[in-house]
Every structure is written in C-alpha cells, then in structure tokens.
BAVEXTI-192020 format. One record per residue (C-alpha): residue in one letter; x, y, z. Coordinates in steps of 0.2 Angstrom, whole numbers, padded with zeros to 4 digits, always signed. Layout:
<atoms>
aXYZ
...
</atoms>
This chain:
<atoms>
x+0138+1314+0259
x+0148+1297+0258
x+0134+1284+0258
x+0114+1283+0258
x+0108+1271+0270
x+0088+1268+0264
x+0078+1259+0279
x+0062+1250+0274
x+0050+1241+0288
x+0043+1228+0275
x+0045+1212+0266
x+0059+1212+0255
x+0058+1211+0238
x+0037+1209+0238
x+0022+1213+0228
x+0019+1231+0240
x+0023+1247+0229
x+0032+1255+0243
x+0045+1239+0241
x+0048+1243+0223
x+0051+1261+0228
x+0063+1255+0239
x+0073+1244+0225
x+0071+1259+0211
x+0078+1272+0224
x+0092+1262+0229
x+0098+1258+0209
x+0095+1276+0205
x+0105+1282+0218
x+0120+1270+0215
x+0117+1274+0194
x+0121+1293+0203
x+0137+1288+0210
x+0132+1284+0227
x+0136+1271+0238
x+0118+1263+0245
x+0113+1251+0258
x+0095+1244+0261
x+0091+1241+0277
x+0078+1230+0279
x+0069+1217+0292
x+0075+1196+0291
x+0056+1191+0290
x+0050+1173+0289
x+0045+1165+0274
x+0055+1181+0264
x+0056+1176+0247
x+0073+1170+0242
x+0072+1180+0225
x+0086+1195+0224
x+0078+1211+0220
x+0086+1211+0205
x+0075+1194+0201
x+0060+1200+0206
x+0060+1219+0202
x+0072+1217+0188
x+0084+1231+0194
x+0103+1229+0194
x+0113+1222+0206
x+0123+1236+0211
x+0117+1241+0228
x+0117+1232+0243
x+0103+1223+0253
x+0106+1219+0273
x+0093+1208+0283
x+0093+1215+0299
x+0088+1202+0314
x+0068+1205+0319
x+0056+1198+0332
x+0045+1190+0319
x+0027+1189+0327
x+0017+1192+0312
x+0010+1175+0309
x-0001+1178+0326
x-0014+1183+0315
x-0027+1191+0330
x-0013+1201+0340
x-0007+1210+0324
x-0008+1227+0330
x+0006+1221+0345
x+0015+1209+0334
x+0018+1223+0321
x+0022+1236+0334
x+0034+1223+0343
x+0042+1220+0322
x+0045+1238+0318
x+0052+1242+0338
x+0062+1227+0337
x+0068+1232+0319
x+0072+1251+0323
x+0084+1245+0336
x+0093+1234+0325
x+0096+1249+0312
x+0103+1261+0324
x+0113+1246+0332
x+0119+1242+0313
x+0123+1259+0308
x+0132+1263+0323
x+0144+1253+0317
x+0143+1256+0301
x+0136+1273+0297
x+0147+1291+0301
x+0141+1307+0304
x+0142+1312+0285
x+0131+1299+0279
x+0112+1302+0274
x+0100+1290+0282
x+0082+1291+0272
x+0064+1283+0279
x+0047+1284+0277
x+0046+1273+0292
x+0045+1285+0309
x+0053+1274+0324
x+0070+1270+0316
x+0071+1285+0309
x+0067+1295+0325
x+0078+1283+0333
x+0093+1285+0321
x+0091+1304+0322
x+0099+1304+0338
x+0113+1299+0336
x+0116+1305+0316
x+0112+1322+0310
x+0108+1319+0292
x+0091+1310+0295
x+0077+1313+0280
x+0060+1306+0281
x+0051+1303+0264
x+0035+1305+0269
x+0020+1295+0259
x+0004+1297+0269
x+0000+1312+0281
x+0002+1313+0298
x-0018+1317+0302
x-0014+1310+0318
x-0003+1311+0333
x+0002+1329+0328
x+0013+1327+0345
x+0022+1314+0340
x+0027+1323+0321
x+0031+1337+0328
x+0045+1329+0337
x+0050+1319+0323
x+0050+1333+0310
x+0059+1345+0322
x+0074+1330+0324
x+0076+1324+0307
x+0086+1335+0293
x+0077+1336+0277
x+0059+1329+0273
x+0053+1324+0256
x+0034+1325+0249
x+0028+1316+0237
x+0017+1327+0232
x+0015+1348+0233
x-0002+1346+0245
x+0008+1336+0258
x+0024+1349+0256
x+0011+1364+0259
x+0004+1358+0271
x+0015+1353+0282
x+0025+1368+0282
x+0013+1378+0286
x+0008+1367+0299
x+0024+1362+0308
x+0030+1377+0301
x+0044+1367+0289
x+0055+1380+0281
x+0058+1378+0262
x+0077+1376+0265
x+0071+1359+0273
x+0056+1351+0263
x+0058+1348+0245
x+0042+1338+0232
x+0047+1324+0224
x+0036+1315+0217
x+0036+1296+0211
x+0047+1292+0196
x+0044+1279+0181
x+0058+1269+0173
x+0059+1274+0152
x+0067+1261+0147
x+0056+1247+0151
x+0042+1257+0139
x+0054+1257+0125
x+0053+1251+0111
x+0035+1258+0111
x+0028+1239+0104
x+0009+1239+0094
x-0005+1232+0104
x-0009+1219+0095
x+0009+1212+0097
x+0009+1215+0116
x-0007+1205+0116
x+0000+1189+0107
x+0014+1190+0118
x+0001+1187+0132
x-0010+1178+0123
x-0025+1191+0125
x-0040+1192+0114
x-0036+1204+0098
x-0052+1210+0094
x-0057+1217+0113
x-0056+1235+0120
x-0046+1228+0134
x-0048+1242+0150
x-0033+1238+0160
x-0029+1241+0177
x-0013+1241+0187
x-0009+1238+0204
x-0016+1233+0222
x-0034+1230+0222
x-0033+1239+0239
x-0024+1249+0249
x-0023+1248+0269
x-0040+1237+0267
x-0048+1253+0256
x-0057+1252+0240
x-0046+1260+0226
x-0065+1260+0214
x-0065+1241+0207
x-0083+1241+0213
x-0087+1257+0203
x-0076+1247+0186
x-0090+1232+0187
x-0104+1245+0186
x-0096+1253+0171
x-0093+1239+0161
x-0109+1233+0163
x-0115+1248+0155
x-0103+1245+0142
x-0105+1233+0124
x-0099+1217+0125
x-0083+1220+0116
x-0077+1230+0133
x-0066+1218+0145
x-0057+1223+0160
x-0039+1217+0165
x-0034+1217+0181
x-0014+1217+0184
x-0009+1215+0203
x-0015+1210+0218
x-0012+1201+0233
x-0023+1181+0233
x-0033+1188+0246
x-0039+1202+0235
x-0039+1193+0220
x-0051+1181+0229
x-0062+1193+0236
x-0064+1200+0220
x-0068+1186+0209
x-0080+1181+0219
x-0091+1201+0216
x-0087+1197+0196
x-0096+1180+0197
x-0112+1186+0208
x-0109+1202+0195
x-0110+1191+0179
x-0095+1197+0173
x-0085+1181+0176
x-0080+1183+0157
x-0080+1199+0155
x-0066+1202+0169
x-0047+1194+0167
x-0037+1194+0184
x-0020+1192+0178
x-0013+1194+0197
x+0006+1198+0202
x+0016+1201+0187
x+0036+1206+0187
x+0038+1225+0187
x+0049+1220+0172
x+0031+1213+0163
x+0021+1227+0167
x+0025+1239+0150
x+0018+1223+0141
x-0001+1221+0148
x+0000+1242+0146
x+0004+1240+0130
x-0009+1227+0125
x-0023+1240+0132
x-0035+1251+0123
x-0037+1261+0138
x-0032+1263+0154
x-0041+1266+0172
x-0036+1273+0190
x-0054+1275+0196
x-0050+1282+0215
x-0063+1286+0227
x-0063+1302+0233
x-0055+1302+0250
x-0041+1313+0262
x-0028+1298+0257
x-0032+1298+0237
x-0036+1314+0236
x-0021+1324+0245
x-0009+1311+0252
x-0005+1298+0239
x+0009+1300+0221
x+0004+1285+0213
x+0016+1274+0203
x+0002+1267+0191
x+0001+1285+0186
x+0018+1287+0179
x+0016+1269+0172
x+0001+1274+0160
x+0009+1288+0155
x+0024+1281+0149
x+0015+1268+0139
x+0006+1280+0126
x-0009+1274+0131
x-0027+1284+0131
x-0028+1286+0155
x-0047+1289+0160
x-0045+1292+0181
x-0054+1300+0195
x-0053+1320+0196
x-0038+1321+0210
x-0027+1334+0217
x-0013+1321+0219
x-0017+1316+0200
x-0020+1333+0192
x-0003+1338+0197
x+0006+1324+0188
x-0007+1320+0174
x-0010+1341+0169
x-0027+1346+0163
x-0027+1339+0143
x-0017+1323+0147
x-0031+1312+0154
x-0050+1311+0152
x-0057+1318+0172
x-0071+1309+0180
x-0079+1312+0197
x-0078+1297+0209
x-0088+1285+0208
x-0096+1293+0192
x-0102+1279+0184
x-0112+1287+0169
x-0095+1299+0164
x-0082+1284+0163
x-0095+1274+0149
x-0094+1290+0143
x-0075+1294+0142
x-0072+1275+0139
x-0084+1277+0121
x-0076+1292+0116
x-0059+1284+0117
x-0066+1270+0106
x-0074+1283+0094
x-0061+1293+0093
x-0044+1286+0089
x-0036+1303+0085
x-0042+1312+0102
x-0035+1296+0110
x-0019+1297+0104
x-0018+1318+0107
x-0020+1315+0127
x-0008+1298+0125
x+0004+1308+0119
x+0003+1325+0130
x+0004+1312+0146
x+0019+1305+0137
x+0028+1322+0138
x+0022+1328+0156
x+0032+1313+0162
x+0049+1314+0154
x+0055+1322+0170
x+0051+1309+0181
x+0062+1295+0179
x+0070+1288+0193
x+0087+1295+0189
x+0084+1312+0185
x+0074+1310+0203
x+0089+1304+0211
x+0100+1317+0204
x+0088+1332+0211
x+0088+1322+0229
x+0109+1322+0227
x+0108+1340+0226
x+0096+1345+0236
x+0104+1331+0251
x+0120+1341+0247
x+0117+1359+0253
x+0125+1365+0270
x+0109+1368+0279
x+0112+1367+0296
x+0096+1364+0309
x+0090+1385+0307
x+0106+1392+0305
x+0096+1409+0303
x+0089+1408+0321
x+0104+1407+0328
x+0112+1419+0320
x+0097+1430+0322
x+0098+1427+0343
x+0117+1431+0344
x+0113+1446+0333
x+0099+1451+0344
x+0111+1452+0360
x+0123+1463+0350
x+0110+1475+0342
x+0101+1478+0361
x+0119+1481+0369
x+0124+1494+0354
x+0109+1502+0354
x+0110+1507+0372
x+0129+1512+0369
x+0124+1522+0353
x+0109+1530+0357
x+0113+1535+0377
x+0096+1533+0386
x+0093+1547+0397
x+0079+1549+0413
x+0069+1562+0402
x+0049+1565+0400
x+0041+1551+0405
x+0055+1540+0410
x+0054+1553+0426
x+0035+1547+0430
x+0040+1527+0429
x+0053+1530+0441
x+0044+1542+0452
x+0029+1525+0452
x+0042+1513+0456
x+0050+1522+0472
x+0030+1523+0477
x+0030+1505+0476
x+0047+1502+0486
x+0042+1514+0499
x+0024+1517+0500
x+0027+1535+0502
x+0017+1545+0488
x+0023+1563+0484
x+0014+1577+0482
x+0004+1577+0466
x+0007+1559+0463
x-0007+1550+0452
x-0005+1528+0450
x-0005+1529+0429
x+0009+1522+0427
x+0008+1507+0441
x-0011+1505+0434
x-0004+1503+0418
x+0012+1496+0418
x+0012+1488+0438
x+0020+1470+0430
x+0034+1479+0421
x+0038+1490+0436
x+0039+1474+0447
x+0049+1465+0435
x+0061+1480+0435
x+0061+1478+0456
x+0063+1461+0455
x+0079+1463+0444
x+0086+1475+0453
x+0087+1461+0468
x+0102+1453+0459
x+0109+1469+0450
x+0107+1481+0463
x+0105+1498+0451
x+0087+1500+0446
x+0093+1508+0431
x+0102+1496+0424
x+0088+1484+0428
x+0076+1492+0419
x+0090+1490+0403
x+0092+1474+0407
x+0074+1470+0407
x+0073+1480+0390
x+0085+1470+0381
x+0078+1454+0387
x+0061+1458+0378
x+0068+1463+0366
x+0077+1447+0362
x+0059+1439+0366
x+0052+1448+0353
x+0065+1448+0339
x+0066+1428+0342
x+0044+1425+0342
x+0043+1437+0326
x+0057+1428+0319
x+0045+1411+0322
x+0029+1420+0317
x+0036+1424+0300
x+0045+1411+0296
x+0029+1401+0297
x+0019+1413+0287
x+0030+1415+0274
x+0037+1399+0275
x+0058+1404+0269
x+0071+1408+0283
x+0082+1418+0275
x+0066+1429+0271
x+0059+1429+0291
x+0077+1433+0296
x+0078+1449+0284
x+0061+1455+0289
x+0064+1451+0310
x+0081+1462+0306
x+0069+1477+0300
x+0058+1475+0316
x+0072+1475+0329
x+0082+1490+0321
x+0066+1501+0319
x+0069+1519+0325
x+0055+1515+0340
x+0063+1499+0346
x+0078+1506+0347
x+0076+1523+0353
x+0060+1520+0363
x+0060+1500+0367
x+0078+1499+0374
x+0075+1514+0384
x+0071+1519+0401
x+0052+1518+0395
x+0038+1499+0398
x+0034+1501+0380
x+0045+1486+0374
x+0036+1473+0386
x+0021+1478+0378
x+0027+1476+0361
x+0035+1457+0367
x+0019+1449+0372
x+0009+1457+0356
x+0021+1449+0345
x+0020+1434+0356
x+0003+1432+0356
x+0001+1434+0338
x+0015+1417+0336
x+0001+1406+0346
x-0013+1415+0338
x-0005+1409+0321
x+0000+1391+0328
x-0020+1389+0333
x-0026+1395+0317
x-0011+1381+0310
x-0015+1367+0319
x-0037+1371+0327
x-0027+1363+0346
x-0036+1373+0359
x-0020+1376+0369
x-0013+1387+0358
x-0028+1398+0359
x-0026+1397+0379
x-0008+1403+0376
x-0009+1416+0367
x-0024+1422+0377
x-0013+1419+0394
x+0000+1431+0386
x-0013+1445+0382
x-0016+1446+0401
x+0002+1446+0405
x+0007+1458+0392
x-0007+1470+0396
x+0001+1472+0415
x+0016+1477+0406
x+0008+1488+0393
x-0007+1489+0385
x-0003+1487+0369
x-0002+1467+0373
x-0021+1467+0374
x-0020+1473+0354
x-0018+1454+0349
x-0035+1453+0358
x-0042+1458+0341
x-0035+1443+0332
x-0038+1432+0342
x-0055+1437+0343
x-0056+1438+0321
x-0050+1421+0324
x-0063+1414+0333
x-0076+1421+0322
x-0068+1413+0306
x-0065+1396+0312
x-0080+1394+0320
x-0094+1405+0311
x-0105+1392+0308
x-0104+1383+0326
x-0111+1401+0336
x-0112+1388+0353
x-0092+1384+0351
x-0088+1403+0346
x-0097+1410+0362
x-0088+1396+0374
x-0070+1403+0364
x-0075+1420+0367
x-0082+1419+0385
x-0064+1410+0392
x-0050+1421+0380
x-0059+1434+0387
x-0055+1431+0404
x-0038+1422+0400
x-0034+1441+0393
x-0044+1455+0404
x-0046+1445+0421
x-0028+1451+0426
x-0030+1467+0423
x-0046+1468+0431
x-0039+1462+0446
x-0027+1473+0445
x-0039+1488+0443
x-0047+1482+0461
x-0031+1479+0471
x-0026+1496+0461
x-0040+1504+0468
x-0042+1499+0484
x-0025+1504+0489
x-0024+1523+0480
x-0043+1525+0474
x-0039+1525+0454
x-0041+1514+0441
x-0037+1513+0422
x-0055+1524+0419
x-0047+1539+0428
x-0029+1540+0417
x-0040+1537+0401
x-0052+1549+0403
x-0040+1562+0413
x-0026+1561+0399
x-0019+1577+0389
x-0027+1583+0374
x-0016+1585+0359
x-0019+1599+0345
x-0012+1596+0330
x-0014+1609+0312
x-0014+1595+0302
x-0017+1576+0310
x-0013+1567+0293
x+0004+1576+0292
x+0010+1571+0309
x+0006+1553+0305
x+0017+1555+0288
x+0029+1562+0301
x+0028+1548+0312
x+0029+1535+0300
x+0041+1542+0290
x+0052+1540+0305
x+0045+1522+0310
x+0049+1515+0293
x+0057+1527+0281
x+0067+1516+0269
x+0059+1501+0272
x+0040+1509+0264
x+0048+1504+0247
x+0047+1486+0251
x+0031+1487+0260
x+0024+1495+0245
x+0029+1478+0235
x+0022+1467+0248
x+0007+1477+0247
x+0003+1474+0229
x+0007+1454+0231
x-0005+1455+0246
x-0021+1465+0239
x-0017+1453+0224
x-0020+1438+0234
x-0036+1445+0244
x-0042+1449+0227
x-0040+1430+0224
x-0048+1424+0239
x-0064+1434+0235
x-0064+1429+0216
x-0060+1410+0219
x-0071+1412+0238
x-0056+1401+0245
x-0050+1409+0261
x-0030+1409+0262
x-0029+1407+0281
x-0013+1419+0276
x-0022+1432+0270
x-0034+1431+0283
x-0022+1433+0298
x-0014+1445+0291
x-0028+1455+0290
x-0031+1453+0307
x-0015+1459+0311
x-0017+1474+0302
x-0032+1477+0308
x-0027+1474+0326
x-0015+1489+0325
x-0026+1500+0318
x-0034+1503+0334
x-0020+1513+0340
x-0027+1526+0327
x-0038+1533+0342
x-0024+1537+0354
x-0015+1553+0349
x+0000+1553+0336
x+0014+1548+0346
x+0029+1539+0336
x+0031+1523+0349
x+0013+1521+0350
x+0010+1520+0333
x+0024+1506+0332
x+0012+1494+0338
x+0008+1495+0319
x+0025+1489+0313
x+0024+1470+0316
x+0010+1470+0302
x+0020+1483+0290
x+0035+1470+0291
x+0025+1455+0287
x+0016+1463+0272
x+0033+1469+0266
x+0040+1451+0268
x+0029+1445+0257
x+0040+1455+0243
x+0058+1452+0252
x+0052+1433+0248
x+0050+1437+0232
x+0066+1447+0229
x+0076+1436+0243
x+0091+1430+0229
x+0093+1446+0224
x+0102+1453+0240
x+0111+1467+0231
x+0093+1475+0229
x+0090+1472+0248
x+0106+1477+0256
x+0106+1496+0251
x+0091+1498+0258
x+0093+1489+0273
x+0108+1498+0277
x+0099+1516+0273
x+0086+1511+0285
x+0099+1505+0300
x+0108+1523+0299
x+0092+1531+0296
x+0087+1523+0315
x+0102+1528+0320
x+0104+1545+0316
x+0087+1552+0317
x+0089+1560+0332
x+0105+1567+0331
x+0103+1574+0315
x+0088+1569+0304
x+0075+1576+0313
x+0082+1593+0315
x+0088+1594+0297
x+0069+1591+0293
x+0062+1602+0307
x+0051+1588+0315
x+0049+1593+0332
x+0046+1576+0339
</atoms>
C-alpha cells in the first residue's frame, strides 16, 4: 500500500458530518504515515475556505477538485441533477486515478458508483459503509462482491451484512467514528467556557450538537421543546449546528411553542469551537427517534464529542448508541419519552456527584476512539494479503486432486450394487430386460443413469463416465458446502477446514466416487440447503424456487436430495407462521417444484415396465440386526471417527446457544437452520443401517463441528493432528481398519 486515495461525492469542506469525516480521515491517515489524496467534485459556489480553515485540521494532505456537471441549483429536477453530479463525478475519479493511481494503492468510499466504477480497473477498493443498503440488494451485491474490504461503522451493519451477502470476516472489519482528544484538552470550567461565549452563568444550559435533521428526518428536536416545557424556568436549550433552512424552520416551532427565550440557536460553528459550547453545558442531549437508520445504521459523531467533554449525555435508548456509550455512561430514555428525559434532566441537576460518575465513565469508554488510533487499526487491517477467497480457490483445485486420488487409491470395482446400475443402464440403451429384471434402480436413480449415457457420448467408456460424473459432483458439492458454511459461520479459513472433513469422509470417498448414484444425491441436498440458507438470509422468493427446483432434480438422481425438503418446509413455517395464507401458497408450489419430477417420472416409469417407487419400497430386503444401536456406533464410527471430537465441541457451543434463544426468545436464524439441517437427516434413521445412507447426516455433523473449528481456528496445531488421523483413517479403513476391528461392513 503506497497511497489512500479517499473519494467523497459532496461539498468540500461544508457544514455535512460526513465532510468532516472526510477531512479527519485524511489527517489521521497522513499523521500515520501515509500519503492521502481527497477526491472530491469542483461544485459551484464551494467555499474557498481550506479544510484546514474550516475544519481546523493540518495541512498535510491533499485535496483535488475534480471537473463535475454541476446541475444542482435546478431545484425541482434534483433527483436527475444529483444522479447526473455523482455519474459525471465517478468518471472523472477513475479518469483521474488512472493516471494517477497503481494497482498497489487503496481507493476508500462510502459513495457506491465511483467506487464500483474504480473497482474495475484497481483491485484494492474499500467501501466504508454509513447507512444500509435496505434496498437494491441486486445492486450491493455486486458492489460488495467487486470491492476488497468493507468497513462498518457500527457492529449491527458488519453482522448484518455478512450474514446477508455472506461477507467473510477476513473482508469486513467495525470501525466506528473517532473524536479528536486534543481539542477537549485542557478540560476548561463551565463557567469559563460560558464567558467565552458570552452565555448566561446561572442556567442549566441543555446543549445539543449537530444537524437539526438528517436526509429531511427529525433527529427529536420536537420531543426537546416538549421537555423543556416541562422543565423550571432555569432550564435552556442550546442548539449548536444546522443548516439556515433548519435553523429557520425551527425557530419558527420555538416562537408558536413560547419558547423563543427559552431556546438559543447558535447555528454553524467551526469544529475547532465545538469543545467550548460542550464545555459551557450542564448537560447534554441526542434524543433520536426510534427508527431502522438511528437505531441500527447510524455511528454518530456528536456521541464521541459528548463523551470527550466530561459532560453528564442524557440520549435515546439505541443499539448504535449502546455500543459506544456502554450501560453506566449515559442516562437511557425511550424515544420520544417525554416524562423520563425531565426526569433524567432533574436528577442531573440534583445530583452533581451521579453526574460526574456517568461524565467520567463516558470519558474512558472513548479513549480508544481517536482518529489516529482509528487510522492505525485501518493501516493494518488495509495491509493483510487477502486475496478475493483465496480459500475457495484453493479448496476447488484441491477438490479436483482429492476426487482423482481417491479413485487411484481406493480402486473402484463393479461389486454388489454397482452390478444392478449397470444391468439398469444396458436396459436403457437397449430395451432388452433380462430375466428377473426389476426398474429400482432406473425408478430411482433414472437422471443419474442418463447423465452417465449422456457422458459416455464424448468419452465412450461407460465406466469412466460414471467416474467422470462422480468427480464432477463431487466438486459441486465440496464447492456449495464450502458456500453454505462460510455464510453460516461467517470465517473462510473455518468453512475451508470443515468442507475439507466432508469431502474426505470415508462414504464420500469410498461410496461417492464409486461406481454407485449416491454422490448425485448427496450434490443437490447440500445444494439445496445453500439456497435454502440464502432465502432464509435475504426472505427473495427466488431463492426458495431454487432450492426447491434442485430437490426435484436431485431426487431423479437419488432420493436423498428430497432430504432438504424438510428444511425447506421448517423454513417456511418459521418465516411465515403468522401469515397461514402466504405459508400454504409456499408450501403448495415447493411442493411441486420438488415432487412433480418425480411423479412424472413414476407415470412414464410405469407405463413403460408397470412399477413405480411404491413397489421397491415396500418389496425391499429386510435386515436383522442383534443390536441396532451397535451397528449405528459402527457406522458412525466409520463415517466420522476422528472428527466426533470436534463435533463434540461444536455440540456444546450449539446447545449453548439454543439454550439462549429459548431464555432470551430471540430466534438465531443460525440456530434454527441448523436445526433443520439436523433434523432433515435424521429421517434416514428409518431405512436400514447402511454406512453411505447414513451419510446423508454428515453435512449437519460438519456444521455443528465447525461451530468449534471457528473457535479453535488460530490454533492449527490442535486441528492438524486430527485432520490428518481422520484422512488415513478414510483411507485405510478398508484395507485394514475394519478387519482389525472385525466390522463386517
């Protein structure tokens, strides 16, 4: 990293917050060490003030006007005048830094086009994200997939959006605003402050600071001239910041209010002056409605400012707040509570020494947010080497090695039922049925058998098709469980280890990449069960379609496919439990996204050899076993061995966390997929203990055990011996675990 190019779609320097964070960024980046460059649009009738003049920061980074088409003063087009500014703008930046940019520098934005834009042609993109993408989840999702890093401004927005766009958190780091220290020190008296700025010394002076709206939405003024009506005439609000428009529309309430002299406007003041009217207040107020933007999206700079100051902060009860301000920093109101902020405003008049307890907590919850040591944690965290899911490539070229040694190491063979699939597909290349002949397997595997035919039209050997095939799912598989987990648990490095456990299972690789259909059942499930979880992330009905389409097409392969059925059924039911009309609708077309196939097929089936999937259920083998639970101890000793000890950590974190959800009645949509995963397996409990069947239960097992690999994830020399144990353990069981242990498999 050479140079940080900040671009900034605004007027530069102005009044806005998000132009000040622009201006503190950019100093704290070059008192880092780093060479930085604000990019920003020529608009008319800019100021001609220097940052440095009207911020007050230094003068050591560099500002450069780039040309825009200026349309703004057309007041009633300027929804299209702004579109045709910031368009007009984002060329010009990636004009500019074409020139001037290399492919080593970082390029930071909270504006999208530019950014998006700039990200084509320079690999180090970062969007800082301030508000939420609510809408246009199209649109994000492109923009997040092309740019390199993302920064939060607050925890909600970094949790949410990884588990909606399914960020990883090698990409996504929380940073919330920062407060310059020095401004607030010396810490001067109040009463000196107030002769400074000529204010009344014997007032309890409530002061707030900053825009009197935001986006044209009330910030709780209205709810502030209610309270200090209720209060004694010695209580006086301050008002620091605004735009004329605001300030105008506002005087006007305080004079119909009867407040005119009651409420002191002191309008725009230098960020510089701002440490003075905080310091000539008895308390301060941030009475935010309760609202998605203030509640989740927003990291307000006021916030740090009162802290700073050592001043008594009375404000809304706020996630966003909460998380800066901690619980005994602050007096809490509800929005728009009226009665509780008299009440928390007379308790910090009555009691100085409480006042000056929660003044000085706030003042050490902030000493870690200056804008330096802010600019320092983004040096680092723009410094690591990640590269765009290095893990996923690794995991894919890893994927086409494993399936190509596995068949060289284990050797299929055309034995047991391998025999009956190849009888099926000479029936279906010739029509000729031998004696004894029963359709089981084309009823219940027809797709995979054609597949295999179809194959075998370019490699012409039906063997080697059918491996071909096998390793092809297998990949599909590895690669949508690699997806799956990595959303779920949200770390790469984690969903990387715990896909590695799935593809090197014993069934996988002695069963999947076999002369066997199992491993196209097994694809679709796991594939299904991706979309099943991007539907629960995002509630967008194509998802749900999706994943319902690939129970249908999974099911002609194996049945196992129609397993993920069952979540997408649990599903369903938990979204839309309390809309029955919307659940049934849900239901009704799923349903016949997943079973219409193979109800066709059962017809067709039918017609041409008189059976269906009725007849091989209800015609197959019985098995007698002296003790069922000890063959499924055998079984799943086999399936897993090595890798139970992990699953028995991620099995304590998880009934820990359903514990959680039913004491706190917060559903973790987590913890209720993966319920549904587990449940979803279960059902293969009826058929009889085969080790492959019972596979279909591993996908679950490898989640719940991911949930501990995550936690133990820096600790690889823990990890690695028993990943290793495990890998020989598949390997060898045939050839000599099973006969050492006498498990007639």
């Amino acid at each position: 990293m050479k140079k940080i190019f900040l671009i900034y779609h605004g007027r530069f320097p102005a009044e806005l917050g998000i132009a000040f964070f622009t201006a503190k960024m950019a100093e704290a980046f070059c008192n880092a060490g780093m060479e930085t460059i604000v990019l920003v649009p020529r608009r008319l009738k800019r100021t001609s003030k220097t940052s440095s003049e009207y911020f007050g920061t230094k003068d050591n980074f560099k500002v450069v006007f780039l040309p825009v088409l200026d349309l703004l003063f057309i007041g009633f087009l300027e929804k299209i005048t702004f579109l045709i500014s910031l368009f007009s703008f984002s060329i010009s930046c990636v004009l500019y830094l074409l020139f001037k940019a290399n492919k080593q520098d970082v390029i930071i934005s909270c504006d999208t086009p530019p950014l998006l834009f700039a990200s084509i042609f320079f690999p180090k993109t970062v969007y800082e994200i301030h508000n939420y993408p609510k809408n246009q989840k199209g649109f994000y999702s492109l923009l997040f997939k092309r740019v390199w890093k993302i920064i939060a401004t607050n925890r909600w927005k970094k949790e949410k959006i990884m588990k909606e766009f399914g960020i990883t958190e090698e990409r996504i780091i929380y940073e919330s605003n920062a407060v310059d220290f020095k401004s607030f020190l010396p810490n001067i008296s109040t009463n000196e402050a107030r002769r400074k700025l000529e204010l009344p010394e014997d007032k309890f002076i409530i002061t707030y600071v900053g825009m009197l709206r935001t986006m044209g939405m009330e910030k709780g003024l209205s709810t502030l001239f209610s309270v200090l009506k209720r209060l004694p005439e010695k209580f006086i609000l301050m008002l620091v910041g605004g735009t004329e428009g605001d300030i105008s529309f506002y005087k006007k309430i305080v004079d119909e209010s009867g407040l005119k002299d009651r409420v002191i406007f002191a309008g725009f003041v230098k960020n510089t002056e701002v440490p003075a009217y905080l310091g000539a207040s008895s308390a301060l107020i941030a009475p935010f409605p309760k609202n998605d933007h203030y509640e989740f999206y927003m990291s307000p700079m006021k916030i740090f400012e009162y802290m700073s100051s050592r001043r008594p902060i009375i404000t809304t009860n706020l996630n966003s707040i909460k998380e800066v301000l901690g619980e005994n920093s602050a007096i809490y109101t509800e929005s728009g509570d009226v009665d509780s902020m008299v009440n928390g405003l007379l308790k910090i008049d009555n009691n100085p020494d409480f006042a000056k307890e929660i003044s000085e907590n706030a003042r050490k919850e902030i000493e870690e947010h200056s804008w330096d040591k802010r600019a320092e944690r983004l040096i680092k965290f723009l410094s690591s080497s990640y590269i765009r899911d290095k893990f996923k490539i690794s995991l894919f070229l890893l994927l086409i090695f494993l399936s190509v040694f596995s068949i060289y190491a284990i050797g299929p063979q055309v034995v047991g039922d391998s025999v009956s699939y190849v009888d099926a597909i000479l029936v279906l290349e010739t029509g000729i049925e031998p004696s004894g002949f029963t359709p089981y397997r084309i009823v219940t595997t027809y797709l995979g058998l054609q597949s295999v035919r179809a194959i075998d039209i370019l490699v012409d050997n039906i063997l080697l098709s059918w491996l071909v095939q096998n390793s092809l799912l297998y990949i599909i598989m590895g690669m949508f469980f690699y997806s799956l987990l990595r959303r779920i648990i949200g770390h790469s490095k984690t969903a990387f280890f715990g896909t590695l456990f799935l593809v090197t299972n014993y069934a996988v690789v002695v069963f999947g990449l076999s002369y066997l259909m199992d491993m196209g059942g097994w694809a679709f499930y796991v594939a299904s069960l991706y979309y099943s979880y991007r539907y629960l992330e995002t509630k967008e009905t194509k998802w749900l379609w999706i994943s319902s389409v690939l129970v249908g097409i999974g099911g002609l392969f194996k049945e196992y496919a129609f397993l993920a059925y069952v979540v997408i059924f649990g599903l369903i039911i938990f979204i839309y439990w309390k809309d029955w009309s919307n659940m049934i609708k849900k239901m009704f077309i799923t349903g016949l996204l997943s079973f219409t196939p193979m109800l066709v097929l059962n017809l067709h089936i039918f017609s041409v050899y008189h059976y269906t999937y009725i007849d091989w259920f209800f015609n197959q083998p019985i098995y007698v076993y002296n003790s069922r639970i000890l063959e499924y101890i055998k079984s799943f000793g086999s399936l897993y061995n090595f890798g139970w000890f992990l699953f028995l950590g991620g099995a304590y974190i998880f009934f820990k966390r359903t514990k959680e959800v039913f004491q706190d009645k917060n559903l973790d949509k987590n913890t209720i997929f993966i319920w549904l995963v587990l449940l979803s397996s279960t059902v293969v409990f009826v058929w009889p203990i085969v080790t492959r069947v019972l596979f279909i239960t591993m996908p679950a097992v490898v989640i719940v055990s991911s949930l501990y690999i995550k936690k133990i994830h820096s600790k690889l020399i823990f990890l690695f011996p028993i990943f290793v144990l495990y890998v020989l353990s598949t390997y060898l069981m045939d050839a000599f675990i099973l006969d050492f242990v006498n498990l007639p498999f």
